[in-house]
C-alpha positions, 0 to 999 in steps of 0.5 A: 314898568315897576318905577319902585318896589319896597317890602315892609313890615305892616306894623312898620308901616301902619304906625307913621302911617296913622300919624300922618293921617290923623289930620286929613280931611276927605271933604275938603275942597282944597286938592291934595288935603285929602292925600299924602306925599310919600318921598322915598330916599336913596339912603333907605329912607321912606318920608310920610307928610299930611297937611291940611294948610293950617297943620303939617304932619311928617313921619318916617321909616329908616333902613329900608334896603333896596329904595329908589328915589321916588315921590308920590302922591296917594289917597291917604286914609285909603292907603293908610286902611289898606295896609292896616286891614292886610295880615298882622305880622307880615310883611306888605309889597309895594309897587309904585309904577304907572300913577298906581300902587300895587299893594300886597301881602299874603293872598291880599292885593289892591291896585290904587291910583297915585298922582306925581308929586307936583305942587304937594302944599307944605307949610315952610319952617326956614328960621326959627326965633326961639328954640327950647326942649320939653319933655312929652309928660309935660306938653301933655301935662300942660294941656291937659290943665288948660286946653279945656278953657280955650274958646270955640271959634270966638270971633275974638281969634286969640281966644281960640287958642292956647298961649305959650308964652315965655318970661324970664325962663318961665313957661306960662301956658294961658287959656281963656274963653272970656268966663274962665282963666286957666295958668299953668307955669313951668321952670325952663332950665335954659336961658332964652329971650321972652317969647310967645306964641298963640297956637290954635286949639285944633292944633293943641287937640292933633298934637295931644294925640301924638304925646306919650307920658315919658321923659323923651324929649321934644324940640320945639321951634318957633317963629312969627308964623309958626311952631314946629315940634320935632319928635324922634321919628315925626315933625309936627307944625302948626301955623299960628294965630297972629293976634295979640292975647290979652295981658291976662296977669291984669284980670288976676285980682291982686288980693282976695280977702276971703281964702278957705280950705277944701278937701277935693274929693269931697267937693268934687263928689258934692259937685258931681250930686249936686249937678244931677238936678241942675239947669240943663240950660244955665247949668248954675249952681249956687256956693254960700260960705258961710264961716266954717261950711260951704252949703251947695245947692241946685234947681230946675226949671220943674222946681227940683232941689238939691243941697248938701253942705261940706265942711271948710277951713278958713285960711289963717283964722280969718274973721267970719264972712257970708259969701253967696255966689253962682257958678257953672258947674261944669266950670268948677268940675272941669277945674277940680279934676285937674287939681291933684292935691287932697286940699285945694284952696279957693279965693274970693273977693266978694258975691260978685267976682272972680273966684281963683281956685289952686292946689293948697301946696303946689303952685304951678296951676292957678284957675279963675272962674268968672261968677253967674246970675242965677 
């Protein structure tokens, strides 16, 4: 006996389908991870949601014509490799009867088992302590200038995620592995309380791939526990890591007394050179300032060299200096491909602190790199 029956579109179909998959772990141990639950609603609406306990994903689909309540649970990934591999531009029928799904289009057809909807896990978002709207292009934006420096599985938990701290109607977004700082900051335009949260860099990763580079708007909520983001057609939320990040305004020196004057393409293509014959293990390279150049070189362990030498500009006629300080390079690269202006600035103390490298002209992106002995 058909319990349900829906036609779709496949291509209405794959999309909240691929999102709500991207999450699922067919290995897990734990029942229902690898699954999804559909919800389908009287009022024409079909709900898609995955989780994988420490993420949830829902989606949905509006104006489906004759839908009646019903909810099941069925292999994700499976159903989801099913309907993309049917006929593009046609439409897939559904039939949901008998803890299985007939699914069919054209001469194509598949019977899958599904189970009831009983104990599906969900992550409960009841209340929310703080709720504000960001555009896509600057979640992604902000991401992308700081999700490289969050730590992998440090036993220092707070480490291993991404800060998102609230401070006077400033949005601050911190990352750090304990070697590098990376600070984006942002200008809300409404008046909320000083809030923060640690979202975990899994998290960051998943929610990266749902994000466009347009001026839609985000939603975003947050509680103790957890951080939801509403899109138009998906929510997205994700538990938190409940542990106190360090006040990482302390670690930023307050005065440098050295600060010089970059081109960026140049330093980023002598860095790129120069790393061809760099230590595959301690991947260290040398900077020496001295006065009005900046000399950058290398070696291996098989004795290999390389050098070149760039010129630099000292920021307001400072006196002469000689620095000579190690870095990974990676570390400096990652930095320089994220800083847009022609100019960058960097700004040292001495041969062995932190460097603080920014955009000459913009402001909201500041980096601290930690030095290495070579």
């Amino acid at each position: 006996m058909i319990e349900n029956n829906i036609i779709i579109s496949r291509e209405l179909l794959i999309k909240p389908l691929k999102y709500v998959t991207n999450i699922i772990n067919n290995k897990s141990i734990y029942p229902n991870i690898s699954n999804i639950l559909i919800d389908m609603l009287n009022n024409g609406s079909i709900f898609f949601k995955s989780t994988n306990l420490e993420i949830e994903i829902s989606s949905f689909i509006k104006n489906i014509s004759n839908i009646k309540k019903y909810s099941i649970i069925i292999e994700g990934k499976k159903f989801y490799n099913i309907c993309r591999s049917l006929p593009k531009n046609h439409d897939i029928n559904i039939s949901f009867s008998n803890n299985q799904a007939i699914i069919s289009s054209q001469n194509c057809c598949f019977n899958i088992a599904t189970l009831p909807a009983n104990n599906f896990p969900t992550i409960d978002f009841i209340k929310s302590d703080i709720e504000f709207n960001l555009k896509h292009k600057i979640i992604k934006k902000f991401i992308y200038a700081t999700y490289f420096s969050i730590a992998d599985n440090d036993v220092r938990k707070y480490l291993n995620g991404l800060l998102l701290q609230i401070k006077n109607n400033i949005l601050n977004i911190v990352s750090t592995d304990g070697h590098r700082l990376s600070i984006y900051t942002y200008s809300i335009n409404k008046n909320i309380i000083n809030y923060y949260a640690i979202i975990p860099k899994k998290s960051i990763l998943e929610l990266s791939k749902l994000l466009n580079n347009t001026n839609e708007l985000i939603n975003i909520k947050i509680n103790k526990n957890n951080i939801c983001f509403i899109f138009n057609n998906l929510t997205f939320i994700s538990k938190l890591i409940e542990n106190n990040f360090p006040d990482y305004e302390q670690i930023i020196p307050k005065f440098f007394h050295k600060v010089i004057k970059i081109n960026r393409i140049e330093f980023k293509n002598s860095l790129n050179r120069i790393s061809i014959l760099v230590n595959e293990r301690t991947k260290g390279v040398t900077l020496l300032f001295n006065n009005n150049y900046l000399k950058i070189f290398s070696s291996n362990i098989n004795n290999e060299k390389a050098e070149e030498i760039l010129k630099i500009e000292k920021h307001n006629n400072e006196k002469k200096y000689n620095i000579n300080i190690s870095f990974n390079i990676n570390y400096l690269i990652n930095v320089i491909n994220i800083l847009e202006s022609e100019i960058i600035k960097i700004s040292f103390i001495d041969n062995i602190s932190s460097i603080k490298i920014e955009d000459y002209y913009k402001k909201n992106k500041i980096y601290l790199i930690m030095p290495m002995k070579i």
